[in-house]
VEXTIVEX-652621 format. One record per residue: residue number from 1; chain; x, y, z of N, C-alpha, C, O, CB in turn. Coordinates in Angstrom, 3 decimals, decimal comma, padded with zeros to 6 digits. Glycine has a CB too. Example, Ala and Ser with C-alpha at 12.3 -4.5 7.8 and 13.67 -1.06 7.14 Angstrom:
<sites>
SITE    n  chain      n_xx      n_yy      n_zz     ca_xx     ca_yy     ca_zz      c_xx      c_yy      c_zz      o_xx      o_yy      o_zz     cb_xx     cb_yy     cb_zz
SITE    1      A   013,190  -005,690   007,800   012,300  -004,500   007,800   013,200  -003,300   007,800   014,236  -003,319   008,465   011,308  -004,473   009,046
SITE    2      A   012,850  -002,250   007,080   013,670  -001,060   007,140   012,900   000,030   007,870   013,409   001,138   008,039   014,084  -000,598   005,725
</sites>
This chain:
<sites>
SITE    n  chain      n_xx      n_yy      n_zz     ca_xx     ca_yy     ca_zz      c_xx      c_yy      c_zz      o_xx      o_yy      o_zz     cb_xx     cb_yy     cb_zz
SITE    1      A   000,835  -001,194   000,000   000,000   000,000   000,000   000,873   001,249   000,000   001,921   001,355   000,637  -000,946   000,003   001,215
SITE    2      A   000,317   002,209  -000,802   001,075   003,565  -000,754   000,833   004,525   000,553  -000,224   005,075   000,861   000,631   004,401  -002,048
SITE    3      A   001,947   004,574   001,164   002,034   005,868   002,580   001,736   007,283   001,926   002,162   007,843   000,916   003,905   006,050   003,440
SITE    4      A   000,878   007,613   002,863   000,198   008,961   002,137   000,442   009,997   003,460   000,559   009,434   004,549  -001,797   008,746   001,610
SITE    5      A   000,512   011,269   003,433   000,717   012,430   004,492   000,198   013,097   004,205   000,451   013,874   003,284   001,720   013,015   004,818
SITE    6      A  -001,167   013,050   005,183  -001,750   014,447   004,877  -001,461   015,515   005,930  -001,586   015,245   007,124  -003,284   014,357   004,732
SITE    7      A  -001,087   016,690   005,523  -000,911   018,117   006,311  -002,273   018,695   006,599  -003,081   018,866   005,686  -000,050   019,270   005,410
SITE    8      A  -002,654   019,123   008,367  -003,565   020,130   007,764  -003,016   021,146   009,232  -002,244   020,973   010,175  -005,597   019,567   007,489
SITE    9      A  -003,933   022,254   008,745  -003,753   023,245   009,514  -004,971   023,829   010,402  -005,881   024,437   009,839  -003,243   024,132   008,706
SITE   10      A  -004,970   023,589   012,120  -006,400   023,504   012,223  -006,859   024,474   013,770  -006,024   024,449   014,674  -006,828   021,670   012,276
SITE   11      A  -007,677   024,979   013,914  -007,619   026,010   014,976  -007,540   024,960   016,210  -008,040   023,838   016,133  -009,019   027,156   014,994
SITE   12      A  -006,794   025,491   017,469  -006,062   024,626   018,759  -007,324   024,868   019,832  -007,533   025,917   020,441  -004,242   025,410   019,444
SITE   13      A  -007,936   023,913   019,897  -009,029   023,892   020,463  -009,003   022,128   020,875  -008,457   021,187   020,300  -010,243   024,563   019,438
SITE   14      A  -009,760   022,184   021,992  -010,035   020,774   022,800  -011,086   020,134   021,887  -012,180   020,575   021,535  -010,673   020,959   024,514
SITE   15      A  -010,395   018,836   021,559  -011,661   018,033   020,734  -011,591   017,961   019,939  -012,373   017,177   019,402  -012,756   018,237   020,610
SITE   16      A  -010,632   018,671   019,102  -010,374   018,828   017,594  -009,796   017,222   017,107  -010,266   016,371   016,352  -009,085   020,220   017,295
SITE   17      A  -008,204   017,310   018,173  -007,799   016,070   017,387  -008,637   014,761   017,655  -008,652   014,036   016,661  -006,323   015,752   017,710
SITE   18      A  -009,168   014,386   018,473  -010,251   013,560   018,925  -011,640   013,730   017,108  -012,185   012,704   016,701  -010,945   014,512   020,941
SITE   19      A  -011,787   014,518   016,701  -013,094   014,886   016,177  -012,175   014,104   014,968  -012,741   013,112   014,510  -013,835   016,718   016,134
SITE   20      A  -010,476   014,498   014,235  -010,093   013,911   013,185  -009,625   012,914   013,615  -008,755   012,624   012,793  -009,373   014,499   012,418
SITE   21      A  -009,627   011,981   014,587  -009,083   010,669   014,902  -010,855   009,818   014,449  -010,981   008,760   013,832  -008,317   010,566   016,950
SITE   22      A  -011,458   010,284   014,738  -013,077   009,302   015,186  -013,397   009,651   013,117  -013,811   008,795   012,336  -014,918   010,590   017,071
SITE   23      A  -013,148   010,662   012,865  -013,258   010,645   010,931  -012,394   009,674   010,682  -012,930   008,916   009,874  -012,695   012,149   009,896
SITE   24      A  -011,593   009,395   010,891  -010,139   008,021   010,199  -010,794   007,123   010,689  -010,927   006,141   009,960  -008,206   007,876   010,827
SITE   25      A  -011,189   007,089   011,509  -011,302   005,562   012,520  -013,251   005,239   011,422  -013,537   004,261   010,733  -011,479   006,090   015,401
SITE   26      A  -013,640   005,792   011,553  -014,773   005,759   010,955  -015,059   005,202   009,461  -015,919   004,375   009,160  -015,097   006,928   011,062
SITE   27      A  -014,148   005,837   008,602  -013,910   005,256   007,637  -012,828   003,966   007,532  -012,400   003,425   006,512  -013,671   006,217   006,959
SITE   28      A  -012,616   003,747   008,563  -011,672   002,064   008,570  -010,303   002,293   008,145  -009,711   001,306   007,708  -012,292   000,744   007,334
SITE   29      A  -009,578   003,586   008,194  -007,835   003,181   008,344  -007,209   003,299   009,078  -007,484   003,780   010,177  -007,000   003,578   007,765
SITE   30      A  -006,289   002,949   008,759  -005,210   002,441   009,753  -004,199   003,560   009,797  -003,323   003,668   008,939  -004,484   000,989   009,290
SITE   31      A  -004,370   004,603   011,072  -003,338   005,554   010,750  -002,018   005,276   011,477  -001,818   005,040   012,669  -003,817   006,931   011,072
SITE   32      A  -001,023   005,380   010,261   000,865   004,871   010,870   000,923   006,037   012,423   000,806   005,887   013,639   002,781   005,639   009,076
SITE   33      A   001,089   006,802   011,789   001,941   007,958   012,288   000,630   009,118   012,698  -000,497   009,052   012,210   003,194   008,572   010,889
SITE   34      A   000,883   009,698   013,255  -000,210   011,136   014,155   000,785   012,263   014,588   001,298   012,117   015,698  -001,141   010,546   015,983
SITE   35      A   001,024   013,038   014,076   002,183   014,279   015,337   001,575   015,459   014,760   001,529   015,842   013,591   004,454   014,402   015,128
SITE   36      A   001,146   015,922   015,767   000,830   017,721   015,719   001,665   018,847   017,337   001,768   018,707   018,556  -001,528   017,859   015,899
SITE   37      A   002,011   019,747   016,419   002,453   020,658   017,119   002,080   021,897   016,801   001,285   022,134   015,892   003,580   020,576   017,171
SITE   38      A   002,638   022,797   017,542   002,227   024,615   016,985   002,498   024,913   015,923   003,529   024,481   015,408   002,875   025,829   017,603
SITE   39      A   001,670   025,731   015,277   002,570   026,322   014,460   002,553   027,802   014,454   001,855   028,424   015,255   002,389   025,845   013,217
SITE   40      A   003,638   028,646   013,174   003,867   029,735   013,566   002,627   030,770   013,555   002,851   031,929   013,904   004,912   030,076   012,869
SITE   41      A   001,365   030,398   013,176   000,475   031,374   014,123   000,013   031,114   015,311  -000,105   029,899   015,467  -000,598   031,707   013,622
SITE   42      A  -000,336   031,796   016,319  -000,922   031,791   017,136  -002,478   031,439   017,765  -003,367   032,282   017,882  -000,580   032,503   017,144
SITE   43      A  -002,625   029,662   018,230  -004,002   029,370   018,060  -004,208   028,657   017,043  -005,351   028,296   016,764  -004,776   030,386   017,977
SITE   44      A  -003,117   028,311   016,281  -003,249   027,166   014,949  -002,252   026,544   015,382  -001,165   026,989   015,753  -003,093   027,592   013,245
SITE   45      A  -002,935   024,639   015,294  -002,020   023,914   015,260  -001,686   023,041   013,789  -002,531   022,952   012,898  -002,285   023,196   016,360
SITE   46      A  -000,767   022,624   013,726  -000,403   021,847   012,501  -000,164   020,424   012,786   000,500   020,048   013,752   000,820   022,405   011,845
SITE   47      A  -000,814   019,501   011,780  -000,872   017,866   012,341  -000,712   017,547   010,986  -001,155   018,120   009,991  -002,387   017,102   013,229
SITE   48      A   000,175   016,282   011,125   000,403   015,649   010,264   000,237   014,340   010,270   001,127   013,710   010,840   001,280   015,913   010,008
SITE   49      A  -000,910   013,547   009,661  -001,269   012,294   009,255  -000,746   011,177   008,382  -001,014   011,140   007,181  -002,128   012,492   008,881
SITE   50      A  -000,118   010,410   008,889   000,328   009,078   007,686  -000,624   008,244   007,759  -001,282   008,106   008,791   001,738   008,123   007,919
SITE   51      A  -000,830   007,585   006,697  -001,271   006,342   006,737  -001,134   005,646   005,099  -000,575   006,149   004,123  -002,798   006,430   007,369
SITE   52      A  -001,929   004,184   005,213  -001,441   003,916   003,642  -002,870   003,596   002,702  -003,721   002,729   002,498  -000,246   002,361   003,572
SITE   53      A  -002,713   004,114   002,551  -003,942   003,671   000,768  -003,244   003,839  -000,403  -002,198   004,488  -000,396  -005,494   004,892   000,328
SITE   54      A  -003,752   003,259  -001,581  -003,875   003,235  -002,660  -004,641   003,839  -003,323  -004,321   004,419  -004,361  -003,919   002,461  -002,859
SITE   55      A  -005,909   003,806  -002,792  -007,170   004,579  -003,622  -006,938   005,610  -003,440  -006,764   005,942  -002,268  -008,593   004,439  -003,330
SITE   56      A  -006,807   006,750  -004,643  -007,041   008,038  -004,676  -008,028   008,777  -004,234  -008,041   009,787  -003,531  -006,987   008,291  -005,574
SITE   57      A  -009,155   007,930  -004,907  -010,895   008,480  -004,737  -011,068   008,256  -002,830  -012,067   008,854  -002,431  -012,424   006,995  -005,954
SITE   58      A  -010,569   007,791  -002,102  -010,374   007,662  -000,911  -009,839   008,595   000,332  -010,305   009,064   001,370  -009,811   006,853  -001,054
SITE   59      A  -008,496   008,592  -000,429  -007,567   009,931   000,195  -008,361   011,022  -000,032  -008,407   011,891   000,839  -006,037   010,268  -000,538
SITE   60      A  -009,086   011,157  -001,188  -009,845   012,621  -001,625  -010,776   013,323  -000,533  -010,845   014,421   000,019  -010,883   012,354  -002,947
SITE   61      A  -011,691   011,676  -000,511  -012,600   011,705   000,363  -012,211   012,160   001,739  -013,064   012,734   002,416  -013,119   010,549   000,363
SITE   62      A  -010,936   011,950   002,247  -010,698   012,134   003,749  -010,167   013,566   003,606  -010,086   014,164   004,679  -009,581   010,980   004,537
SITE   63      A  -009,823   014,182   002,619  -009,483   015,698   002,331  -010,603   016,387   002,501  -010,674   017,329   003,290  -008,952   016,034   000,949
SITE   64      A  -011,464   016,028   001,864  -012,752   016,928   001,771  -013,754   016,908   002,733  -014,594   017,799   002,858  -013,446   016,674   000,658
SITE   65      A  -013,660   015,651   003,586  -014,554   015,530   004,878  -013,851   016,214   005,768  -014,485   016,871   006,593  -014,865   014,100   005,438
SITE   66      A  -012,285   016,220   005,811  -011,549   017,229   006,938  -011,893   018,510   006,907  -012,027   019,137   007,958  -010,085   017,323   006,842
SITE   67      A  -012,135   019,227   005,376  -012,304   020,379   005,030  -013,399   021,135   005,301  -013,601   022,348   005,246  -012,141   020,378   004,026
SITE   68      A  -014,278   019,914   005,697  -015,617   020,355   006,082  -015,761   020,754   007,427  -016,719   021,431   007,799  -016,555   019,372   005,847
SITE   69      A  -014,783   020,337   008,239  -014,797   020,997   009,948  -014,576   022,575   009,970  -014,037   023,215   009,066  -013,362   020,298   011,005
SITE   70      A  -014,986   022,991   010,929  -015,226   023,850   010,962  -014,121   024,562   011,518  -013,967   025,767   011,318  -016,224   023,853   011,334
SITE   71      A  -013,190   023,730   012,346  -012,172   024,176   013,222  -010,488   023,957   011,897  -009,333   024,219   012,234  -012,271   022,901   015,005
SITE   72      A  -010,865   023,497   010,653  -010,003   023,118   010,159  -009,480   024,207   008,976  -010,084   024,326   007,910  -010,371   021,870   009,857
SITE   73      A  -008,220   025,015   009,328  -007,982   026,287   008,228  -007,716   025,819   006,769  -008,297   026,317   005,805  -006,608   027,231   008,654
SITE   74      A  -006,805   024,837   006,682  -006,422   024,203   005,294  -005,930   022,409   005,803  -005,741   021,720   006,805  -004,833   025,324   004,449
SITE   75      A  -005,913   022,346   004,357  -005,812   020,323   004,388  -005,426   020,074   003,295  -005,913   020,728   002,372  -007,255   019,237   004,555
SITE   76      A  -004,586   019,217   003,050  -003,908   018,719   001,442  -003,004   017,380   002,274  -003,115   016,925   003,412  -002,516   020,334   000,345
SITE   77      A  -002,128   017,038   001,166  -002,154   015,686   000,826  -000,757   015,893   000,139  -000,712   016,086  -001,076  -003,505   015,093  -000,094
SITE   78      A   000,419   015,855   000,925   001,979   016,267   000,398   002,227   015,003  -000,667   001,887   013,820  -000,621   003,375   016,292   001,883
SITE   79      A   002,885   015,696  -001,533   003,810   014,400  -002,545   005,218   014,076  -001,985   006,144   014,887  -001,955   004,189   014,972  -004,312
SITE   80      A   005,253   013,243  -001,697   006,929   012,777  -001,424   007,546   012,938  -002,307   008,743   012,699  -002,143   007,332   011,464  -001,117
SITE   81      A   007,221   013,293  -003,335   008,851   014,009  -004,275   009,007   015,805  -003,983   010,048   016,340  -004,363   008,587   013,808  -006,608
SITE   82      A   008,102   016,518  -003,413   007,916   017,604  -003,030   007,682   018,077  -001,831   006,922   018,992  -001,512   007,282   017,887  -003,558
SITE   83      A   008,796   017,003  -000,754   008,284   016,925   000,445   009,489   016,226   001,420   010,263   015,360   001,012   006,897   016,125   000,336
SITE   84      A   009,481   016,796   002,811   011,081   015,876   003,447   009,764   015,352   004,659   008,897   016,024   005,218   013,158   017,253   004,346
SITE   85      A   010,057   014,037   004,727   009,323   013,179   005,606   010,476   012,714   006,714   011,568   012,217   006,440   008,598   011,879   004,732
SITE   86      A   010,032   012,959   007,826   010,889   012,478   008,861   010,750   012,261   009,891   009,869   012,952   010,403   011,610   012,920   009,038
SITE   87      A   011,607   011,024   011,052   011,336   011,469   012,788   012,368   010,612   013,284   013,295   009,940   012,832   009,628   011,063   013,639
SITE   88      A   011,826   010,908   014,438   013,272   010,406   015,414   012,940   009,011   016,342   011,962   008,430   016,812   013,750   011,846   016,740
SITE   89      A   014,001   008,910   016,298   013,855   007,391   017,673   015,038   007,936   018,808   016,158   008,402   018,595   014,573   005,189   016,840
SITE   90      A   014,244   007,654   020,223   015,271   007,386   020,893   015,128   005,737   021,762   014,175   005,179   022,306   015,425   008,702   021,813
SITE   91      A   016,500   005,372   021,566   016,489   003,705   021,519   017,776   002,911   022,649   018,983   002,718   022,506   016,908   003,215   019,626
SITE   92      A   016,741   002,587   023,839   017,432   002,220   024,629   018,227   000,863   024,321   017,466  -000,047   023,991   016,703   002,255   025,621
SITE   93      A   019,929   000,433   024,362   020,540  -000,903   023,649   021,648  -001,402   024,758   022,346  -000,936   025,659   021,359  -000,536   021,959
SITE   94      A   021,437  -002,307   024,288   022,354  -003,212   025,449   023,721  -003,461   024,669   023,546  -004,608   024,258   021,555  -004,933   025,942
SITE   95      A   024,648  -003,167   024,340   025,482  -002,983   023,285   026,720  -002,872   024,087   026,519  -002,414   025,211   025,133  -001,787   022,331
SITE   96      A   027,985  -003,179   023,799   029,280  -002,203   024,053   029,769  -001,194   022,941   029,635  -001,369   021,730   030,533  -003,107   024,315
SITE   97      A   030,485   000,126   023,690   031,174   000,550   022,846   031,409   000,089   021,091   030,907   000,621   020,101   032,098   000,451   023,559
SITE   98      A   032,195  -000,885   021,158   032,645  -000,979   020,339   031,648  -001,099   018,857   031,681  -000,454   017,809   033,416  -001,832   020,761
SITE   99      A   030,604  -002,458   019,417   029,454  -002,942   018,677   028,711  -001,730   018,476   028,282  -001,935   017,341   028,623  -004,057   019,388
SITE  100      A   028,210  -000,448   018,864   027,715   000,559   018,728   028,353   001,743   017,809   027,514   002,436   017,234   027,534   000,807   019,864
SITE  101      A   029,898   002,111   017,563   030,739   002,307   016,979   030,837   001,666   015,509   031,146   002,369   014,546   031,548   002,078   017,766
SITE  102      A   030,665   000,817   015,433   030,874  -000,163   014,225   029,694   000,721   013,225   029,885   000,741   012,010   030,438  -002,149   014,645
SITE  103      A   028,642   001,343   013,742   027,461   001,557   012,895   027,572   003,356   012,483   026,659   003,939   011,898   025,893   001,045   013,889
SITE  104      A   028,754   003,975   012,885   028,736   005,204   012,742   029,167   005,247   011,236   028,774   006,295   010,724   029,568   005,930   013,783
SITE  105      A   029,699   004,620   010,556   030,031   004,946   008,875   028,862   005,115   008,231   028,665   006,052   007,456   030,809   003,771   008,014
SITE  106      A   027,995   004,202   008,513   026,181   003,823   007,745   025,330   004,886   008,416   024,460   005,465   007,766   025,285   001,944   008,257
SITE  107      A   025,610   005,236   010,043   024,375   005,579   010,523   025,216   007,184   011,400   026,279   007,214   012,019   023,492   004,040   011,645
SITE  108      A   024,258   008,308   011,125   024,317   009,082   011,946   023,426   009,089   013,060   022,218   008,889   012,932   024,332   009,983   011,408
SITE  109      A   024,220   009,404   014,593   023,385   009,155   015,717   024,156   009,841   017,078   025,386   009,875   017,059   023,141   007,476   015,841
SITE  110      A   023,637   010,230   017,916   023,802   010,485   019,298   023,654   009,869   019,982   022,549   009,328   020,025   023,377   011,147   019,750
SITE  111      A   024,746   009,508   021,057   024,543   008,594   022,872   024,245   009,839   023,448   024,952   010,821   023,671   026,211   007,648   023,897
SITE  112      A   022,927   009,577   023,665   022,540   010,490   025,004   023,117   010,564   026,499   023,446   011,505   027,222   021,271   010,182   025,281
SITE  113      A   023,103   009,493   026,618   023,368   009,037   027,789   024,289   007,174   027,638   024,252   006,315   026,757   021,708   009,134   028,578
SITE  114      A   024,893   007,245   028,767   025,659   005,903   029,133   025,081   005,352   030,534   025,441   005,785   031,629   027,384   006,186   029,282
SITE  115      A   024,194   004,401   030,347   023,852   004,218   031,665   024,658   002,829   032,137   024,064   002,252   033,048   022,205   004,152   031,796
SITE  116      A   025,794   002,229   031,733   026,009   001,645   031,836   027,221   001,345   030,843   027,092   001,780   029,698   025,119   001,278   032,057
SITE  117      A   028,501   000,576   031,195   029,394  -000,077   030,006   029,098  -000,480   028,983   029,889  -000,458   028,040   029,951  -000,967   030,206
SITE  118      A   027,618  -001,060   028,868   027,088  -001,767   028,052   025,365  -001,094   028,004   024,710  -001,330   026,988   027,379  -003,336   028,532
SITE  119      A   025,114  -000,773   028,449   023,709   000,650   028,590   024,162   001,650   028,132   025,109   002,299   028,577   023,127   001,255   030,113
SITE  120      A   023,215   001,966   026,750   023,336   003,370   026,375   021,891   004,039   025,572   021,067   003,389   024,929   024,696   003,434   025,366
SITE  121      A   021,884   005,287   025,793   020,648   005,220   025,068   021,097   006,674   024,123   021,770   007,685   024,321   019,052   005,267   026,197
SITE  122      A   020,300   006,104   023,023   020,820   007,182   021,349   019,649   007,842   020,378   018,545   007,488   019,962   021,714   006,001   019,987
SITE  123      A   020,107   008,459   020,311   019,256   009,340   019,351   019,671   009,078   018,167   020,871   008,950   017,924   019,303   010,801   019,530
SITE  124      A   018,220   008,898   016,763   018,955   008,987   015,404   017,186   009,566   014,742   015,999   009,362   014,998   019,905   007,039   014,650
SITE  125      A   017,916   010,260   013,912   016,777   010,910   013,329   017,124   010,710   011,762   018,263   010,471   011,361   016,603   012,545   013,843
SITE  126      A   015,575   010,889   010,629   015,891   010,568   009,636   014,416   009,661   008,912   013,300   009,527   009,415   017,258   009,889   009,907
SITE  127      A   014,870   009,215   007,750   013,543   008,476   007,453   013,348   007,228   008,008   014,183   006,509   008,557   013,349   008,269   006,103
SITE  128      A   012,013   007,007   007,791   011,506   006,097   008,147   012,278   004,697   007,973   012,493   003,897   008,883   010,417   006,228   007,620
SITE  129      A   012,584   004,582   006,870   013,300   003,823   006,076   014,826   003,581   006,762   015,538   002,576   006,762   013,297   004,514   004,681
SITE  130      A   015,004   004,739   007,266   016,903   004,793   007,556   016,646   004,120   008,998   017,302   003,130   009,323   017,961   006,829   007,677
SITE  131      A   015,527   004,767   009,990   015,336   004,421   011,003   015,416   003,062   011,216   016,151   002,602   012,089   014,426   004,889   011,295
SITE  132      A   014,314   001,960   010,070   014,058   001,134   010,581   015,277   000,558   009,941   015,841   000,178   010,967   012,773   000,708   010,545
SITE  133      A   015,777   000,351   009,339   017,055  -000,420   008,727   018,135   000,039   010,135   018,305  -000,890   010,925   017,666   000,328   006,791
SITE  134      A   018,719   001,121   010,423   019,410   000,953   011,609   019,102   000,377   012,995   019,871   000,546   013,941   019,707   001,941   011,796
SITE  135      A   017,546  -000,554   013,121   017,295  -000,776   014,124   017,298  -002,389   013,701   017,317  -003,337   014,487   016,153   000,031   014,686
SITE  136      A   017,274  -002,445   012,169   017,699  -004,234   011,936   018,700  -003,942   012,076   018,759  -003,938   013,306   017,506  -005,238   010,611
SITE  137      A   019,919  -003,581   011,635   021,411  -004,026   011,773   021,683  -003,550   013,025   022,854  -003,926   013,054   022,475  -003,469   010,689
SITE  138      A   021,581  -003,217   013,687   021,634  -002,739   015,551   021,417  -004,247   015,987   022,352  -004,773   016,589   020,023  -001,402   016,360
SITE  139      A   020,246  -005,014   015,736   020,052  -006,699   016,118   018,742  -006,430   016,922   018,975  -005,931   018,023   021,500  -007,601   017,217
SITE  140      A   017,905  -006,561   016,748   016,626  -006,613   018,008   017,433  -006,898   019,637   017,521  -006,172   020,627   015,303  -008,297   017,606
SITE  141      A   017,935  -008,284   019,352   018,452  -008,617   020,494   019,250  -007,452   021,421   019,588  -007,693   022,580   019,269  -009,689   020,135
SITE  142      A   019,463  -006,384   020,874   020,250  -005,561   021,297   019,300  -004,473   021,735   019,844  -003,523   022,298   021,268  -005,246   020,346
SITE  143      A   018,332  -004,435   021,629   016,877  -003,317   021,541   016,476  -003,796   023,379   016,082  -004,936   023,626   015,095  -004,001   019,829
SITE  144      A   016,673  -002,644   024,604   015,950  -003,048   025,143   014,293  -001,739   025,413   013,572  -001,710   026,411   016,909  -003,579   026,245
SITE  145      A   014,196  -001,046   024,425   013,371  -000,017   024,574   013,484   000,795   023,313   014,588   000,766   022,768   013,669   000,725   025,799
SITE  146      A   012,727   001,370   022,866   012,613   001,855   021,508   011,693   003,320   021,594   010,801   002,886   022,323   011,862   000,606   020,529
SITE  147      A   011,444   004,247   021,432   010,350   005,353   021,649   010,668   005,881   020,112   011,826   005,920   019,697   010,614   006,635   023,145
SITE  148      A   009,481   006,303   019,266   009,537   006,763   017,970   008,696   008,046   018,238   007,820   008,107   019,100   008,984   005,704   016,822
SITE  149      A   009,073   009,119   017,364   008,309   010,526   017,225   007,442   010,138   016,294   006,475   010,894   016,387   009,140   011,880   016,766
SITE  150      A   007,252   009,263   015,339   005,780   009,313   014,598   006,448   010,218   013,564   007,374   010,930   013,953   004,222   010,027   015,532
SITE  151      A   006,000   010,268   012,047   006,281   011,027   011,250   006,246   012,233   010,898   005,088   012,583   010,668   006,056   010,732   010,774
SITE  152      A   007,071   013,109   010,736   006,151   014,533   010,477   007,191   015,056   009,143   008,316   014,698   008,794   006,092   015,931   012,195
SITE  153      A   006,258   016,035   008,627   006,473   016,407   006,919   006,789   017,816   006,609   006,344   018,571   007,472   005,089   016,133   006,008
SITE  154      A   007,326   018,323   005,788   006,913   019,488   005,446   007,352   019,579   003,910   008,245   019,068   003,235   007,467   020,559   006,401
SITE  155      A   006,355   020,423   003,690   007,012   020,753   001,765   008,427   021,545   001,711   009,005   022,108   002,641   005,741   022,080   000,669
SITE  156      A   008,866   021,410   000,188   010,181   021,617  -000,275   010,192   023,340  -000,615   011,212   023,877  -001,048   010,497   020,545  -001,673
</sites>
């Protein structure tokens, strides 16, 4: 299925994101990713939706039913060729030095913290794609905690 992001821009009011969670959920998808934060006006927040379809006539539909709220300023539907998609993990690993080191040529990342010789916990930000591939070659076995930011977008 094709990952789709829709942007919208919507007045910061209680109930809002609740009102576009129960529209998704209603029509039966499955949303990946959810992250909204401020944005640069005041009293508007900005949220950004992943999820995956194929159907066009579908995605349309969830554009134009968003558009219809009342609390909602604008809504569209980013192209990933006209668009940087991204988020972060921070990922608690049971690792040494060294085995953690080994992944800095492939992977950019931060040790936050050392809680241990073998306890560390890291930051890596980036796509989805980069994320999850540095968390296969990392080894599960090596994963004892994982926290993801959820996707967020913006145009080019």
């Amino acid at each position: 299925m094709k990952r789709r992001a829709i942007l919208a821009f919507m007045l910061d009011r209680p109930g809002v994101l609740q009102k576009v969670s129960m529209l998704i959920r209603k029509k039966m998808y499955n949303v990946d990713t959810l992250t909204v934060c401020n944005s640069r006006k005041k009293g508007i927040s900005r949220m950004t939706i992943t999820l995956r379809e194929d159907d066009e006539e579908k995605v349309q539909q969830i554009l134009s039913q968003l558009e219809k709220f009342t609390e909602v300023v604008s809504v569209k539907e980013l192209d990933t060729d006209h668009s940087y998609w991204r988020e972060a993990a921070i990922i608690k690993v049971e690792a040494d030095d060294e085995h953690l080191e080994s992944f800095r040529k492939d992977y950019t990342f931060e040790i936050l913290d050392h809680k241990s010789n073998e306890i560390h916990i890291i930051q890596i930000a980036g796509s989805t794609r980069r994320i999850d591939a540095f968390v296969k070659d990392l080894g599960e076995e090596h994963i004892i905690e994982i926290a993801r930011t959820g996707v967020t977008a913006l145009e080019k």
